[in-house]
Structures are given as C-alpha cells and as structure tokens.
N, C-alpha and C positions, 0 to 999 in steps of 0.2 A: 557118712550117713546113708543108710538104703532106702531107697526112693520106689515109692510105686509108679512113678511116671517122672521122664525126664526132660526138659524139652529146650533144644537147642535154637538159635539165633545167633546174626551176626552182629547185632548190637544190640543196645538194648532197648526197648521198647517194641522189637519185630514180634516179640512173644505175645504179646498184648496187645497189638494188632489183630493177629492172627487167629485168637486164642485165648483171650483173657476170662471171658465166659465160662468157659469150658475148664478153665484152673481153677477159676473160685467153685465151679459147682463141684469139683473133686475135690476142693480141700473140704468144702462146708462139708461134705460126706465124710470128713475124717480120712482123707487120702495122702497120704507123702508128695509132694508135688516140689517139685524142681528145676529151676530152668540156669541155663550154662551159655552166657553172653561170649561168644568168641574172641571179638575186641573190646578197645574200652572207647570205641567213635570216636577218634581224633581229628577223621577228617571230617568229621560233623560241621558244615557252615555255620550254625549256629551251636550256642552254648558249648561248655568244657568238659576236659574229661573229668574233673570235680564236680561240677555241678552233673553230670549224666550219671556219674555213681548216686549221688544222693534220692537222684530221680528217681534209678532204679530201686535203690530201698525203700523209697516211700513208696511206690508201686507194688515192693514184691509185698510192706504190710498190709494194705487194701488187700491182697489177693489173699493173705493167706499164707505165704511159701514155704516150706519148712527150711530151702536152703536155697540162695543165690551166687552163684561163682563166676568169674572172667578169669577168662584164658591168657589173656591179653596178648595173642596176637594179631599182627600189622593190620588195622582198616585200611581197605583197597588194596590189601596184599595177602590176601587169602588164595593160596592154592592146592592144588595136590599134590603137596609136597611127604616122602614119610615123617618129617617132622609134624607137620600140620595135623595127619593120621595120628600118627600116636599120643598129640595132646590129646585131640579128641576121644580115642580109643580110650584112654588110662582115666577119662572121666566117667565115661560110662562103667569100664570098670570097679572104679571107686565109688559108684553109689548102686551099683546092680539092678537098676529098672527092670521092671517088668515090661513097661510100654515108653516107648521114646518116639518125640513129635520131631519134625524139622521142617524149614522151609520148604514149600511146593518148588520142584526144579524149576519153573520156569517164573521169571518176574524181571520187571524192569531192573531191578538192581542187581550189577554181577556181587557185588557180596553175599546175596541172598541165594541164588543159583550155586554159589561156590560154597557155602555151608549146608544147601543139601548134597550136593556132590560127599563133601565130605563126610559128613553123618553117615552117609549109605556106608564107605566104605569105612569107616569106624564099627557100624553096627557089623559087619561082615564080618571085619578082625578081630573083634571083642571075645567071638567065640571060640577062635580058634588059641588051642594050648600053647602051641609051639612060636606065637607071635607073644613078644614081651613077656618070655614067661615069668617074669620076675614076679607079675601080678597073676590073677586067676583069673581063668579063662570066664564071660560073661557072655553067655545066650542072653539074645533079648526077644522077647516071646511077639511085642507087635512093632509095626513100626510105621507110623501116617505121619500125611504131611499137609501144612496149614499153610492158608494165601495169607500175604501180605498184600502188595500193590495189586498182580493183577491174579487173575479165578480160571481157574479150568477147570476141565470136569470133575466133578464131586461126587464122590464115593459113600459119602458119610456126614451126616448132621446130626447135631447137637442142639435141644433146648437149652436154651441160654435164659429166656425170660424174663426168669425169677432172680439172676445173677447180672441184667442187664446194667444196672446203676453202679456197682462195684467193677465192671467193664470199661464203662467211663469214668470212674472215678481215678481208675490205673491210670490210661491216657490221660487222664489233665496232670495226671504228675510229672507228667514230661514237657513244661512248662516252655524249656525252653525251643522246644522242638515243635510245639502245635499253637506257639503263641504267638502273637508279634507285638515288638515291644523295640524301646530304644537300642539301635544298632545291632538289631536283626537284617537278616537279608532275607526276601522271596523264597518260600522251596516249594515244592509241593507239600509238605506238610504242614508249614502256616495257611494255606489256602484254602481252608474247609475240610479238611482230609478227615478229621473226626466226623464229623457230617457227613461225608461220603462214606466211612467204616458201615456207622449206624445204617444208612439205607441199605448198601449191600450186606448187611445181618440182616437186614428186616424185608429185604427181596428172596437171600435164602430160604428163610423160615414160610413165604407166603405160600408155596403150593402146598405143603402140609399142614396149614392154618397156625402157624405156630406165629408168633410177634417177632420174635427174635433166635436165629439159626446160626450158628459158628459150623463154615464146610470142612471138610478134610479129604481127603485123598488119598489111596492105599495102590501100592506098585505088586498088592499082592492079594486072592481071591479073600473078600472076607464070608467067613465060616460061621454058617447059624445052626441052631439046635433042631429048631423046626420051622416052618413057614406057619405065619399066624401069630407066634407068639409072639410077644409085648416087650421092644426093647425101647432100652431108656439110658 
C-alpha cells in the first residue's frame, strides 16, 4: 500500500505517545497514514505479545490507520546491523511515503535511540538504486522526529486540539501498559505517564496559545514559501 506518511517505532504504542494527534488530524484529512512497530515488546514487564497486538489494533481503529505492520525483530536487540537496515529499508520501500516520522535520537530508552538511528540510515538507503536492487529505489521527500519520554529542541508543532480525545483514546488502548491491575508490576508507565503526556502537549501548545501541541524535530533546514504566511 502507498502511504503519505509512514511512521516508525520500536514498539507499539511509541507512535502514539509521540504523535497520535498529529495521525488522526492527517487521516481525518483523508491522508494514508502508517506506522511500522519494529518489535512485537516481548520484553514488556507487563502484558503479552497477544495482548500488545490486539492493543495495537484497537489503537491503530481510533486513529484512523490505513495500515499497521511489525517487523518483528528482537526487543532490546535492536542494532545496526545490515540485516536490521534492510528490514527497515524494504519497508519503506514497500509503501513509498512521502514523509516518514521516527523517534527523536535521544530518549531514556535505548530502543527508541536505536530505531532512530536506524530510520536515518534506512531513509538514506531507500534512495539509493544500487542497494537491494531487487526493489525500487524510494526518495523520501521529509523526514522528523517525535519525543517519547524525554523533549529537546523542537523544530515544529502541530495543533492537535481538535484530535485531542482520539489521542487519548489510542493510549487507553494499551491497557496493559498504562493501567495497574492484578499482577502488574510498577513502570513508569503505570505511574501517571498519560497525565504527564497530556501536560507536556499542553506546555508545548502554551506559548502559541494553542490547548494542545504535538513537537517534532528536523535534522534538516525546514523550507517555507514565504515569511507571514499561514501554516497549518
């Protein structure tokens, strides 16, 4: 399927952390939107890899998705491997984005560090003919990147607003990971971490007067038509 936007993580629910606002306001536009879970969270303290799939689908319906896929390789064993590369590479491939999201490089979790690493150097080799030629070579025209745990400098925001409750609604599908319940253990994500999303969306949006802001970050100059005019 070709995708107008593609957007990677290392498990699932990092998309929708990151970003879930910003996927429903493009599908409700009528956009292709697609996110690519790299593992299937096995080493998830809580909940299974069955029940983190089912999450996932009930999330990707709230949002919108026109396609959801895993890779299914190793949690906690993400590297820079050419294997690793060319999962990633032959996905991108295979749905031709326009624009692809990934993890901001830097975050508490090396999984998350290690799936932008990887993205970059997937976006890199997509292009080029003479890698995998098996498939066709894939320019990818943009390429940002979304906080999970922790924020650095932001490049770029997004009204979310209007797509705030569909935001939340993704996250409570991951039930097992933001809930506590019999034979759960402590993570940081039973411990208010929705609550803590919600106010850092709604600290990003403040100096712009906006209610609610999803950040992102660009490793590369972003390009405008003219100064003044009205972007959205």
């Amino acid at each position: 399927m070709s995708l107008d936007i593609l957007i990677f993580g290392a498990h699932a629910d990092d998309a929708e952390i990151g970003m879930a606002g910003t996927i429903a306001k493009h599908t409700a536009a009528g956009m292709k939107v697609g996110v690519c879970d790299l593992t299937k969270a096995e080493m998830s303290s809580n909940g299974t890899v069955e029940r983190r799939a089912e999450e996932a689908e009930e999330a990707s319906r709230v949002l919108g998705l026109s396609c959801r896929t895993n890779l299914g390789l190793p949690d906690r064993g993400l590297y820079i491997t050419p294997e690793h590369i060319q999962a990633v590479t032959a996905e991108i491939r295979r749905h031709a984005p326009k624009i692809v999201f990934a993890p901001y490089w830097e975050d508490r979790h090396p999984d998350h560090v290690m799936c932008s690493k990887l993205v970059q150097e997937a976006v890199f080799n997509a292009k080029l003919r003479n890698y995998m030629p098996e498939m066709p070579a894939t320019p990818v025209k943009e390429l940002y990147f979304y906080f999970i745990n922790d924020i650095g400098p932001v490049d770029l925001i997004v009204d979310i607003t209007e797509h705030y409750e569909q935001k939340e609604q993704s996250l409570l599908s991951y039930r097992s990971q933001f809930e506590v319940g019999a034979g759960t253990v402590s993570t940081p994500l039973n411990q208010g971490y929705i609550e803590r999303v919600r106010a850092r969306d709604s600290l990003l949006g403040q100096r712009s007067l906006i209610p609610f802001a999803e950040g992102f970050a660009s490793n590369t100059p972003y390009v405008v038509g003219q100064f003044g005019a009205a972007f959205r």
